[in-house]
Backbone as JSON Lines, residues from 0, in Angstrom:
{"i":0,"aa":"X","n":[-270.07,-49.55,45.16],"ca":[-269.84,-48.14,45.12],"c":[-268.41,-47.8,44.69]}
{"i":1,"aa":"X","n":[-267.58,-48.94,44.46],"ca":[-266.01,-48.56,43.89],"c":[-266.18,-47.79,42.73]}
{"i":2,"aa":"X","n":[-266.96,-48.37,41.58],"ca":[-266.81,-47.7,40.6],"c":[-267.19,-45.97,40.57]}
{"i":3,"aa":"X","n":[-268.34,-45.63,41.09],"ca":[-268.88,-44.26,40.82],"c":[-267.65,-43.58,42.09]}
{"i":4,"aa":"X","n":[-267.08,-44.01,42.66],"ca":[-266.28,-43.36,43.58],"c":[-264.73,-43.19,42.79]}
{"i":5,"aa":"X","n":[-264.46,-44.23,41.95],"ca":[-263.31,-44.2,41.29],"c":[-263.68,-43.32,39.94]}
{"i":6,"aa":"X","n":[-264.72,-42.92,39.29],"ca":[-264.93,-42.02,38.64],"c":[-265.01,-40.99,38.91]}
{"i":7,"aa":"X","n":[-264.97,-40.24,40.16],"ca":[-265.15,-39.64,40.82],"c":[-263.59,-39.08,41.24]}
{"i":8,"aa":"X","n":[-262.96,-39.65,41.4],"ca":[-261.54,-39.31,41.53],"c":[-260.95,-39.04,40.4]}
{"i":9,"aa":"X","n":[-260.91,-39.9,39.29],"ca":[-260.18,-39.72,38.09],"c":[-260.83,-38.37,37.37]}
{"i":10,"aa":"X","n":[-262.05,-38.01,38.05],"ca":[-262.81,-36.55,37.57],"c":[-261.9,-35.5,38.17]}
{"i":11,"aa":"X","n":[-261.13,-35.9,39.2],"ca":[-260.74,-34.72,40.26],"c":[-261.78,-33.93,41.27]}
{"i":12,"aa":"X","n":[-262.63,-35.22,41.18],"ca":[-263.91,-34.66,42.03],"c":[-263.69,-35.09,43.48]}
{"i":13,"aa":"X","n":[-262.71,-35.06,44.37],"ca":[-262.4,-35.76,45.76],"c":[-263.08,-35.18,46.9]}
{"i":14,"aa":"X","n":[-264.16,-34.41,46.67],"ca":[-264.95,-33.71,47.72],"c":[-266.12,-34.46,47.63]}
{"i":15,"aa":"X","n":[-266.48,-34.77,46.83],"ca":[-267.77,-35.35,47.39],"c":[-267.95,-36.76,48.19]}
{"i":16,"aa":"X","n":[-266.57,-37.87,47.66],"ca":[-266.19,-38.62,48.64],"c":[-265.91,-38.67,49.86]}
{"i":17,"aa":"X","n":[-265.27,-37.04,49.77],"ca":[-265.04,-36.56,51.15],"c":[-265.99,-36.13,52.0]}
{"i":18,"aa":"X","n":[-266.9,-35.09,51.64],"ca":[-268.22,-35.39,51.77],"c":[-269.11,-36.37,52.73]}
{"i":19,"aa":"X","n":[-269.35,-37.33,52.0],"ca":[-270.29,-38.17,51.96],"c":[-269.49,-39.06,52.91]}
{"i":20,"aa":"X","n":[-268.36,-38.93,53.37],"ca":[-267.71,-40.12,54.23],"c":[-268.14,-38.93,55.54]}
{"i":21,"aa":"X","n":[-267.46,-37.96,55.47],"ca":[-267.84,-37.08,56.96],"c":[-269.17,-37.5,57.17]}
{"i":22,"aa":"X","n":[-269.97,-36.95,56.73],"ca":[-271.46,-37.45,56.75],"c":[-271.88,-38.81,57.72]}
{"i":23,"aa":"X","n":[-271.3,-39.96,57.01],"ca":[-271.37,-41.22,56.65],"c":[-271.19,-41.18,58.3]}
{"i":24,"aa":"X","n":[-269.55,-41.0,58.87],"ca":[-268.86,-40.97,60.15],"c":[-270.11,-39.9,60.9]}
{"i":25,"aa":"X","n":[-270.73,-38.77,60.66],"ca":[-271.08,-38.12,61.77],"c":[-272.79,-39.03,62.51]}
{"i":26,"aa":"X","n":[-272.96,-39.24,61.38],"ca":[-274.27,-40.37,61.36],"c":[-273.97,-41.6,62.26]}
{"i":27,"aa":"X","n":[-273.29,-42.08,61.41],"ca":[-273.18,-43.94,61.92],"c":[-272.86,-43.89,63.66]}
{"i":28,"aa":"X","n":[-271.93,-43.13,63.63],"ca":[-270.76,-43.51,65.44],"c":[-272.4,-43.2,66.02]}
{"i":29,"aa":"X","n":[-272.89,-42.19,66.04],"ca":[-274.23,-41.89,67.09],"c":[-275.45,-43.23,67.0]}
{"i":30,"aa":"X","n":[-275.42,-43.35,65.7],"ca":[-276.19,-44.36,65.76],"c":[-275.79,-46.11,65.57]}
{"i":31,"aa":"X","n":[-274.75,-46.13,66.03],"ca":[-274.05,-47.35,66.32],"c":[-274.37,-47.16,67.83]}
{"i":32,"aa":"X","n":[-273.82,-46.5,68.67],"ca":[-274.06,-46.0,70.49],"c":[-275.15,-46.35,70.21]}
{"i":33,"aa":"X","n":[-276.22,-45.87,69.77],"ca":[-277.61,-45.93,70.55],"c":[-278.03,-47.71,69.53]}
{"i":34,"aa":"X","n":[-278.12,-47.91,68.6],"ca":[-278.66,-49.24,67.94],"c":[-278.25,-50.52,68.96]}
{"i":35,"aa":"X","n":[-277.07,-50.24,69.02],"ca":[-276.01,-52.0,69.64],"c":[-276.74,-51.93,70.77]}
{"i":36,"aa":"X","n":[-276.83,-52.02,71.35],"ca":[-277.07,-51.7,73.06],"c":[-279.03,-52.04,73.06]}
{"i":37,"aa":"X","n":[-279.13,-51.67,72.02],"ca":[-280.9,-51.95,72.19],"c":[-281.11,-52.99,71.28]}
{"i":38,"aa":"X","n":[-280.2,-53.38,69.95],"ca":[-280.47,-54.34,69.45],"c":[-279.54,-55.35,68.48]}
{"i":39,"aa":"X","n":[-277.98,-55.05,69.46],"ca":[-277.33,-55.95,69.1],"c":[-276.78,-55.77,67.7]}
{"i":40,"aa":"X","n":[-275.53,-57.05,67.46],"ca":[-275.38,-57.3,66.78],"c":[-276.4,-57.31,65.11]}
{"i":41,"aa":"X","n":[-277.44,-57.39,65.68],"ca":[-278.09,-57.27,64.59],"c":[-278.75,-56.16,63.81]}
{"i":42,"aa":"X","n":[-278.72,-55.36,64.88],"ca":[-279.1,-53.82,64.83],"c":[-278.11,-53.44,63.8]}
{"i":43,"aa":"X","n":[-276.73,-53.7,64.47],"ca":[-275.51,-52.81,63.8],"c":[-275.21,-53.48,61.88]}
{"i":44,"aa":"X","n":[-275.34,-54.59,62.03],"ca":[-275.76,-54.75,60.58],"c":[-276.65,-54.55,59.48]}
{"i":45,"aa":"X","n":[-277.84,-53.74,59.98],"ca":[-278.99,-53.33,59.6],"c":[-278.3,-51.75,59.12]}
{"i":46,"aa":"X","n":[-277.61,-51.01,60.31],"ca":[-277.13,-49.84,60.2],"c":[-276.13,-49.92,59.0]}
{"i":47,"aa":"X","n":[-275.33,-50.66,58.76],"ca":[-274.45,-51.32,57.56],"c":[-274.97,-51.03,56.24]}
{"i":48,"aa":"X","n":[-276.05,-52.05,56.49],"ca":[-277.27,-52.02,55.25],"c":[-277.64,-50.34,55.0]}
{"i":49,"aa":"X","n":[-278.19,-49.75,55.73],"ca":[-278.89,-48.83,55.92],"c":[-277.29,-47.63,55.17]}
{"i":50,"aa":"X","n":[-276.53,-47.6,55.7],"ca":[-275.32,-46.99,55.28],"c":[-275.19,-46.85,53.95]}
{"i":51,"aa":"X","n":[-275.34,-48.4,53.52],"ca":[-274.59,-48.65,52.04],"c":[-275.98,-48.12,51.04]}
{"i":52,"aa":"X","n":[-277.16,-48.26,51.2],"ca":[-278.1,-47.82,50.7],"c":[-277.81,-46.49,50.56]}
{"i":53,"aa":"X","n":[-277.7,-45.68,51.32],"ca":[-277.49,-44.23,51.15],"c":[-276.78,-44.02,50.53]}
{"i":54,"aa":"X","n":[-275.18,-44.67,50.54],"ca":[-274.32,-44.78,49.56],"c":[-274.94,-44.53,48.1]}
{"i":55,"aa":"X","n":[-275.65,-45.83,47.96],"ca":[-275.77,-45.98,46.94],"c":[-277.02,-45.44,46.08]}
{"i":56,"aa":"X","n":[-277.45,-44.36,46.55],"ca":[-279.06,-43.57,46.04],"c":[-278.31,-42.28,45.9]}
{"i":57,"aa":"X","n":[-277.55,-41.38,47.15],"ca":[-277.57,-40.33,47.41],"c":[-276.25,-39.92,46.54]}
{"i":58,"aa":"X","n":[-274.76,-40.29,47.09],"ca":[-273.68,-39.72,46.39],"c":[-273.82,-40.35,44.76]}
{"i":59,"aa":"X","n":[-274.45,-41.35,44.85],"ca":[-274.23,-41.8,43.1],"c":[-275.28,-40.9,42.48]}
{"i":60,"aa":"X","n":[-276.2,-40.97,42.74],"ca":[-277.25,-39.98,42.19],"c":[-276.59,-38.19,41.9]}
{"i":61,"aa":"X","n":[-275.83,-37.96,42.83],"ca":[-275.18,-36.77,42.67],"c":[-274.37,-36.86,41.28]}
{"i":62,"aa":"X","n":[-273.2,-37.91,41.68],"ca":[-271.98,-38.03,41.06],"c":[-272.45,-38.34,39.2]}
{"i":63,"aa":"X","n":[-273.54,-39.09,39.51],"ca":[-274.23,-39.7,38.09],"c":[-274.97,-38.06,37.44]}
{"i":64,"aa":"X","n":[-275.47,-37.17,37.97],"ca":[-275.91,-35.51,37.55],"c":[-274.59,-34.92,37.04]}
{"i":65,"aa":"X","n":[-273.6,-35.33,37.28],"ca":[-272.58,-34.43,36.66],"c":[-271.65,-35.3,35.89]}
{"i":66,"aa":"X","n":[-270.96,-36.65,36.06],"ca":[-270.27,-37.49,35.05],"c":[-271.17,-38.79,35.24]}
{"i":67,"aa":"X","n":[-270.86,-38.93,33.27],"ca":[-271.66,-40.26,33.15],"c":[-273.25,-40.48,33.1]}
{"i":68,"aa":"X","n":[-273.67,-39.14,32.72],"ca":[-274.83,-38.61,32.34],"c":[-275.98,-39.67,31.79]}
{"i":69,"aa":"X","n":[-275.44,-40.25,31.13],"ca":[-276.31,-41.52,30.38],"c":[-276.18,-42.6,30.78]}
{"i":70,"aa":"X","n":[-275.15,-42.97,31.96],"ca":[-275.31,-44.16,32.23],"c":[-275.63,-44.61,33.25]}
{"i":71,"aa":"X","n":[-276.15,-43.63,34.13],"ca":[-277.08,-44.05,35.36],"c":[-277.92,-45.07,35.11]}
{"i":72,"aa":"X","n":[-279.01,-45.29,34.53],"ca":[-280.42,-46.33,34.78],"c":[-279.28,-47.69,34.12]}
{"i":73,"aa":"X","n":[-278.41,-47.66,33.38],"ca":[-277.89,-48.54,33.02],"c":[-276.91,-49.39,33.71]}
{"i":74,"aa":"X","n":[-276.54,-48.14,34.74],"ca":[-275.76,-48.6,35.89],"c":[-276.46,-49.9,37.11]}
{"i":75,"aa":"X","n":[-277.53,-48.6,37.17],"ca":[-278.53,-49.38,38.25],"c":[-279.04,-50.99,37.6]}
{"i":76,"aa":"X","n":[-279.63,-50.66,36.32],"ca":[-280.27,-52.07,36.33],"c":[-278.97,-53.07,35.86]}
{"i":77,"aa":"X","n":[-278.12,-52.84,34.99],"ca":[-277.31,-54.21,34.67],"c":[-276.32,-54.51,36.0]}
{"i":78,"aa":"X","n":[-275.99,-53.29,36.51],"ca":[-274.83,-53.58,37.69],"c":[-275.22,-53.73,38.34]}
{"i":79,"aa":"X","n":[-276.53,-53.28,39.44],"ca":[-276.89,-53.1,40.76],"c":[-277.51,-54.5,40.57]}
{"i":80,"aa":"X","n":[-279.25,-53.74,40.15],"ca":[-280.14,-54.94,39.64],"c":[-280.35,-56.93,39.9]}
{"i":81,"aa":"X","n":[-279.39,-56.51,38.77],"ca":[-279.13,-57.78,38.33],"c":[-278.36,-58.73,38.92]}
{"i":82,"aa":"X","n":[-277.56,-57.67,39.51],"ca":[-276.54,-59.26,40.12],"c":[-277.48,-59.31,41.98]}
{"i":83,"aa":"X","n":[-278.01,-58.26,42.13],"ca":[-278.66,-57.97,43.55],"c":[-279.9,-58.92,43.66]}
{"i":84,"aa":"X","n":[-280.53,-58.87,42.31],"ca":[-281.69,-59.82,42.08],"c":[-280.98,-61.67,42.31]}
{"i":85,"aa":"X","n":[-279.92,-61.71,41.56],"ca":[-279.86,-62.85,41.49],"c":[-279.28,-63.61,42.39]}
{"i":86,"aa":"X","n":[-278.46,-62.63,43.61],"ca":[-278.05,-63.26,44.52],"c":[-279.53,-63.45,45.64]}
{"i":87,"aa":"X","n":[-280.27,-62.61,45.83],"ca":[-280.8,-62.6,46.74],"c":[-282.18,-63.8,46.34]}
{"i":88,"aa":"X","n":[-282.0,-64.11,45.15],"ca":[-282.86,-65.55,44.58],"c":[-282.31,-66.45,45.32]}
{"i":89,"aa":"X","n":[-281.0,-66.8,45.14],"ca":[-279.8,-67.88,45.63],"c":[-280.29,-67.95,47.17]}
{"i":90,"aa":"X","n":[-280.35,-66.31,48.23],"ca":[-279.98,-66.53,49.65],"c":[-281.39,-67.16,50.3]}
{"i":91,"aa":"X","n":[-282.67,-66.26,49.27],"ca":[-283.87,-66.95,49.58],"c":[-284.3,-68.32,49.55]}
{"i":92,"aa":"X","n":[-283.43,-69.44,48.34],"ca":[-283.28,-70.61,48.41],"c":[-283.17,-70.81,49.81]}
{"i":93,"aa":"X","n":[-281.55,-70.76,49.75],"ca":[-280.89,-71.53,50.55],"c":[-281.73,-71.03,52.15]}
{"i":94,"aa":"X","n":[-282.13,-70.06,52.37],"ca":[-282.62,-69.94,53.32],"c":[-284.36,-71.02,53.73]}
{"i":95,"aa":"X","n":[-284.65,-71.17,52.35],"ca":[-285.65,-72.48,52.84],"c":[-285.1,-73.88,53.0]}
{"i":96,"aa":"X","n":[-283.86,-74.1,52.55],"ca":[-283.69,-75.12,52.69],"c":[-282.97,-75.2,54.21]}
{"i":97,"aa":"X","n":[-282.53,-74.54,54.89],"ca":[-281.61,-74.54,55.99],"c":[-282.56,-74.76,57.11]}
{"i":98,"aa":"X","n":[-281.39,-75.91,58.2],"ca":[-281.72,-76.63,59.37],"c":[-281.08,-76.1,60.29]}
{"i":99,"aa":"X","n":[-281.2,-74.72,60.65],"ca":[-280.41,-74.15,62.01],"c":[-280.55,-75.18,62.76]}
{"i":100,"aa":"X","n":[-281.63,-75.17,63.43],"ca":[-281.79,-76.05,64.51],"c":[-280.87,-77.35,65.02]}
{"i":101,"aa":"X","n":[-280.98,-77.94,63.8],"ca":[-279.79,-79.6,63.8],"c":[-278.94,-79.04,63.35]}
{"i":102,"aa":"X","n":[-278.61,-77.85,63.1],"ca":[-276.89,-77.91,62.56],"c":[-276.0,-77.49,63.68]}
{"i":103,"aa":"X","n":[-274.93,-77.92,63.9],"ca":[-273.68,-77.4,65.19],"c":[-273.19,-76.1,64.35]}
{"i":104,"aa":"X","n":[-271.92,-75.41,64.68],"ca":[-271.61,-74.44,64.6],"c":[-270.55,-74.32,62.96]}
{"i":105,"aa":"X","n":[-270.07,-75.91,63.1],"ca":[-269.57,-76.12,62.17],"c":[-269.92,-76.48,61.02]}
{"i":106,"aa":"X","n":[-271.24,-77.08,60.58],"ca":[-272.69,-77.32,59.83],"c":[-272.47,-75.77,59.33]}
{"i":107,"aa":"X","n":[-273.12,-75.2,60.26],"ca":[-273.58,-73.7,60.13],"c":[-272.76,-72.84,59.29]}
{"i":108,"aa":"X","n":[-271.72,-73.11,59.8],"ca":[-270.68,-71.96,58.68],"c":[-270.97,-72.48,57.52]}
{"i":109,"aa":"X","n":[-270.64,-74.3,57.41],"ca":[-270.2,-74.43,55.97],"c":[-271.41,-74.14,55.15]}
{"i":110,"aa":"X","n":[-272.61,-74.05,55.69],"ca":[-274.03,-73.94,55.16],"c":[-273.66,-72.38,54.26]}
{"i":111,"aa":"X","n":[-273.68,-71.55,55.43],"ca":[-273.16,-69.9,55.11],"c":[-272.49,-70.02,54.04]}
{"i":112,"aa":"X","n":[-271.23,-70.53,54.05],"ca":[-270.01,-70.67,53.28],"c":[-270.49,-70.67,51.85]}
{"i":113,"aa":"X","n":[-271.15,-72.07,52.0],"ca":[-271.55,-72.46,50.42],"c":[-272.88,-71.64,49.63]}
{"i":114,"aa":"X","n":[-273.44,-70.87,50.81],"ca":[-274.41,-70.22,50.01],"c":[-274.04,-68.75,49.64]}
{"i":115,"aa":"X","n":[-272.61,-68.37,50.47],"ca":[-272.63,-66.86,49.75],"c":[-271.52,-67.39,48.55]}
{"i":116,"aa":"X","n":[-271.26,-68.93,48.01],"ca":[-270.58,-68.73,46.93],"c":[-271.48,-68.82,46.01]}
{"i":117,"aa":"X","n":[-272.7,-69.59,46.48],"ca":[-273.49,-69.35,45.36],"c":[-274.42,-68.3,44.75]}
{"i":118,"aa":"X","n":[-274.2,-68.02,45.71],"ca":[-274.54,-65.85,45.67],"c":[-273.84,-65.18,44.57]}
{"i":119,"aa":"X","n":[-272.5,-65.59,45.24],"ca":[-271.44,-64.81,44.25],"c":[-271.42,-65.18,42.74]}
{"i":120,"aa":"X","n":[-271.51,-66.74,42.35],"ca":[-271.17,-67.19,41.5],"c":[-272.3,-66.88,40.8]}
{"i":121,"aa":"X","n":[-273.75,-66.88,41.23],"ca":[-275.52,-66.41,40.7],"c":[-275.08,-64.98,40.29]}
{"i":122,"aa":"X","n":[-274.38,-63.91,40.77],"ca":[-274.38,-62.12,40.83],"c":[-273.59,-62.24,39.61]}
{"i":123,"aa":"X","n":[-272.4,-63.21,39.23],"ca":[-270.89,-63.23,38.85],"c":[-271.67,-63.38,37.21]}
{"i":124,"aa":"X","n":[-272.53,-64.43,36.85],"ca":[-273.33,-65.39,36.01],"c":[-274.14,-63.96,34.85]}
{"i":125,"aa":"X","n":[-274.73,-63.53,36.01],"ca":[-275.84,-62.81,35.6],"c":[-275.18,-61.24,34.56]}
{"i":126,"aa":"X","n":[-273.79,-60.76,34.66],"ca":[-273.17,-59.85,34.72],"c":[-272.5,-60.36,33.22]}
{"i":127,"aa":"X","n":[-273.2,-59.8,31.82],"ca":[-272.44,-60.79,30.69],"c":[-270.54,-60.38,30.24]}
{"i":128,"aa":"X","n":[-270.25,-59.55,31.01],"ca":[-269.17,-58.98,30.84],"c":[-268.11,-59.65,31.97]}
{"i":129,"aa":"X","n":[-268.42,-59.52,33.38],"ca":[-268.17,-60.07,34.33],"c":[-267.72,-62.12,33.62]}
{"i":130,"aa":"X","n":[-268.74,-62.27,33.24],"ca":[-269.37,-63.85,33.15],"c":[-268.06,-63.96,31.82]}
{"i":131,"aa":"X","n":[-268.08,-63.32,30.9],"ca":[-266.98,-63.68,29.5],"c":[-266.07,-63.59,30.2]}
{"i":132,"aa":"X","n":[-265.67,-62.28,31.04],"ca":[-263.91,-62.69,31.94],"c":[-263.82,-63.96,32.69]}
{"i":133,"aa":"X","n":[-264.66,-64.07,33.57],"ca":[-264.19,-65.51,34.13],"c":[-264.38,-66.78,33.42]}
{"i":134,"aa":"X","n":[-265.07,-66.8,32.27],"ca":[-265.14,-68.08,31.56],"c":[-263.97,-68.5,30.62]}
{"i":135,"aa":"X","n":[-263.84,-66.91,30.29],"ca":[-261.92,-67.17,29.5],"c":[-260.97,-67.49,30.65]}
{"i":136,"aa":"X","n":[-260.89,-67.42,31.68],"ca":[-260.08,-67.52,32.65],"c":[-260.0,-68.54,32.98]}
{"i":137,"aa":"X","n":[-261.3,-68.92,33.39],"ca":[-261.72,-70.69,33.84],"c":[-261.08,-71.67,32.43]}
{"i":138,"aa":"X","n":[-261.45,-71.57,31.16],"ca":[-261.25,-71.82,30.29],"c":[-259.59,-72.02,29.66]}
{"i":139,"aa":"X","n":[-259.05,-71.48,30.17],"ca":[-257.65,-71.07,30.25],"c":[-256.81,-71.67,30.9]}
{"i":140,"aa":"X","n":[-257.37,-71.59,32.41],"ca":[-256.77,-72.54,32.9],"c":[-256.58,-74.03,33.28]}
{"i":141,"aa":"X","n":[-257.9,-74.37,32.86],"ca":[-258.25,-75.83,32.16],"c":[-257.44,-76.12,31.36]}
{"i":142,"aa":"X","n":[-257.23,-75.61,29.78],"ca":[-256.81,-76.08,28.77],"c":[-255.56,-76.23,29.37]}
{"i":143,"aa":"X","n":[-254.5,-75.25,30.58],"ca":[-253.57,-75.54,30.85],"c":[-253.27,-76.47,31.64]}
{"i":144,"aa":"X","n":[-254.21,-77.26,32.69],"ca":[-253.9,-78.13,33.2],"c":[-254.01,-79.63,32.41]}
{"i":145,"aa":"X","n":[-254.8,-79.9,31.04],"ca":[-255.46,-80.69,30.73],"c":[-254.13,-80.7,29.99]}
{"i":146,"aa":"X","n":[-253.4,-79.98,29.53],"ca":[-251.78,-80.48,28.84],"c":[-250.82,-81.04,29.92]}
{"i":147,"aa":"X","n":[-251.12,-80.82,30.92],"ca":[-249.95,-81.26,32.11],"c":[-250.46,-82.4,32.28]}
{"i":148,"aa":"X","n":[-251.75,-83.01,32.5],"ca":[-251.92,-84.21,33.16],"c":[-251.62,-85.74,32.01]}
């Protein structure tokens, strides 16, 4: 949501951020009190989820009706889409392959660890603009170490 929010500013449009955060705050605190308490930690990350969704249907859908007219569906499928599809390929893997059970605490993270990089790096991949910056980068800094060694 950085971007349609940072377009959104450089519009001089700072009310609807403003907006949509009051909102955001009058919602969540009530239903943080009542979720945690009946279902935990896990509740309140659902509410997270549930947050950022709205985020991302309601103020963009606004903000996208008045700037950037044409690039809504283009937004959604190459930006959202695509990298949303491809991480959540990655978490569904890794989620069949995982041994809660036998793993200790320290197992466990690194399990986590390594699968939201491969999340990132699956979302990062899929993004051909995203994917040319870091390959010149990666690329770059190779060629510079491969003269030092």
């Amino acid at each position: 949501m950085w971007i349609p929010y940072h377009c959104q500013l450089v519009h001089g449009w700072t009310s609807l951020g403003l907006k949509t955060n009051i909102v955001a705050v009058i919602v969540i605190v009530p239903a943080i009190l009542w979720v945690v308490p009946r279902y935990g930690i896990e509740g309140a990350a659902w509410l997270w989820v549930v947050l950022n969704t709205g985020y991302l249907f309601i103020p963009a859908q606004i903000m996208f009706r008045f700037i950037l007219t044409k690039e809504k569906w283009l937004w959604y499928r190459v930006d959202i889409l695509f990298p949303t599809t491809a991480a959540f390929i990655i978490m569904c893997l890794m989620h069949e392959t995982q041994l809660e059970n036998s793993m200790d605490r320290v197992e466990w993270s690194l399990f986590l660890a390594i699968s939201l990089f491969l999340a990132f790096v699956s979302s990062v991949f899929v993004c051909k603009q995203i994917r040319s910056i870091v390959l010149s980068v990666f690329l770059q800094k190779t060629s510079y170490f491969r003269g030092k060694i």
